[in-house]
Steps between C-alpha positions, in 0.01 A plus 500: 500500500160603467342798515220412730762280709752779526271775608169410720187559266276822657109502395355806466159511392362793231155391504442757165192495290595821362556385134231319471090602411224413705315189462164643561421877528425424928837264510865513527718238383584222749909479392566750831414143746731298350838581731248437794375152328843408472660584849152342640671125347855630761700608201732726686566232721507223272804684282654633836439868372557784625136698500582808333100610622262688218547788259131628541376641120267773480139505458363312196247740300487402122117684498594823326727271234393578120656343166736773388617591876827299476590258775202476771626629847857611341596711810414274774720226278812782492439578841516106610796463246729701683422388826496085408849582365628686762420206737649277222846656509483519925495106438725517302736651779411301735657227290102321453363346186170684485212237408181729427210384554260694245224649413478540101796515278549860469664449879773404240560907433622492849790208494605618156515874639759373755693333277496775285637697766773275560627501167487910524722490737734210405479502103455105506202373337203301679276269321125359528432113475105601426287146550156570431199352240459879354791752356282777671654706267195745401603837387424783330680403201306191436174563663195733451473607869720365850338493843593203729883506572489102609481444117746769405737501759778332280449767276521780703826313703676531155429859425136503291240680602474779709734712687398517856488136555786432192783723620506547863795670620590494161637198479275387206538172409519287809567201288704442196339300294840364409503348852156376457344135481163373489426174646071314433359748267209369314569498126179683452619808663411823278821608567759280468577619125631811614663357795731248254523826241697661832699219505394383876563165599211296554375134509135460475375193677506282217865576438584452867378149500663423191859644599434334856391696805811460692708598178249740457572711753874416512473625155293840665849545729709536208265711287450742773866592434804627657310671803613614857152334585118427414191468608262249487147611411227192577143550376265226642326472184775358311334166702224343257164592675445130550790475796439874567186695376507708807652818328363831332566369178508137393636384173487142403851340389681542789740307697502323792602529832724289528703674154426841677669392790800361295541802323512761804758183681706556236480871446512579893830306533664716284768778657338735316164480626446792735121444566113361339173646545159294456207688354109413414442200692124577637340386791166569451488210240702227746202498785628211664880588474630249337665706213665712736659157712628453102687795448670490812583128472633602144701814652621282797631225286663737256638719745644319793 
């Protein structure tokens, strides 16, 4: 039976624009409206959630950042870290598949913490179905300087970079990147090279056509491995900015939304699936809300 059948689906929002910099010196980022935009179109109703209410982040101030500092706001990120996944894991207990609503990507850090957790304590391995139009896989290892953890977060969930945000608790990695795929990445991506040299399993978007998106991610189930479960990691801008250029960073050669919404059906309704969080989808460029009734038409369809 499905995941999301078996267990009622809880939203909980991590509005988080910790990870990424400032558009303008006087501006923050406008990813922290997005769980509003989307419970404004009834999503919690609409999926019968549960409403699992809002991890509040703390205050955004990239102003003292500098190249050379490391990752921008680092111990605001650990701080929220530890708290998203704490509330993770409670949902967990409570027998809920947690659908976060980000926020940027490094809200990932958070889910992958939990899971990390679990596997302390259990010794079975979690994986990360990762569907997103960048690798954000910037590290110090392959780049002059890091600073904004939305482009680095898979990075740092796998152990690069540094400590305080990389091993938390200690438990550095979060995810094995044996029990990692990567769904929509453009082939373009600086570092997808190194990602294949690791031997991670990924499927840019002109492979996922070609293979089929339904077989596609079929083919993502079995190459996640043998796992006591996943999670699946959804960044909006794996949509080509012509269905969906509301997001912090758009990159043409996307999908769709109706193959995005295949791809999470598919995912979701395996056993395995313990929870998805949504990141980057900006409000501040969808003034008349229509890219916000998209998403949660997509997430309603694929969820339900």
């Amino acid at each position: 039976m499905p995941a999301t059948r078996s267990r009622r689906i809880a939203v909980l929002d991590a509005p988080s624009n910790l990870g990424l910099r400032p558009p303008t010196a006087t501006t923050v980022p406008g990813c922290a409206k997005a769980p509003g935009a989307l419970r404004d179109h009834r999503l919690i109703s609409r999926l019968n959630a549960v409403d699992a209410g809002c991890l509040t982040p703390p205050r955004f101030d990239a102003a003292t950042w500098r190249p050379g500092d490391g990752v921008g706001q680092a111990k605001a990120i650990a701080e929220y870290t530890r708290r998203l996944a704490d509330r993770v894991e409670r949902l967990w207990q409570e027998r809920r598949f947690p659908l976060v609503l980000g926020g940027d990507c490094s809200i990932l850090l958070g889910t992958a913490l939990a899971a990390r957790r679990r596997t302390e304590r259990d010794r079975k391995p979690r994986g990360l179905i990762f569907i997103d139009a960048h690798s954000d896989f910037r590290h110090p290892g392959n780049s002059q300087y890091v600073g904004a953890a939305a482009a680095e977060e898979l990075a740092l969930a796998t152990g690069r970079g540094q400590p305080d945000l990389t091993d938390i608790g200690g438990l550095r990695p979060y995810i094995d990147t044996d029990h990692l795929v990567l769904l929509g990445l453009r082939s373009d991506d600086p570092h997808r090279v190194e990602l294949e040299a690791t031997g991670v399993a990924m499927r840019t978007v002109p492979a996922l056509r070609a293979g089929g998106v339904g077989r596609s991610a079929e083919w993502a189930l079995d190459r996640v491995g043998e796992v006591a479960t996943f999670w699946l990691h959804v960044d909006v801008d794996v949509l080509d900015p012509s269905v969906m250029p509301a997001v912090d960073g758009p990159a043409p050669g996307g999908i769709s939304l109706g193959e995005l919404s295949q791809i999470i059906t598919t995912c979701a309704a395996d056993d395995r699936c313990v929870g998805m969080d949504l990141t980057v989808f900006d409000p501040d460029y969808d003034p008349d809300g229509e890219y916000a009734k998209a998403l949660t038409d997509l997430l309603v369809e694929a969820l339900q």
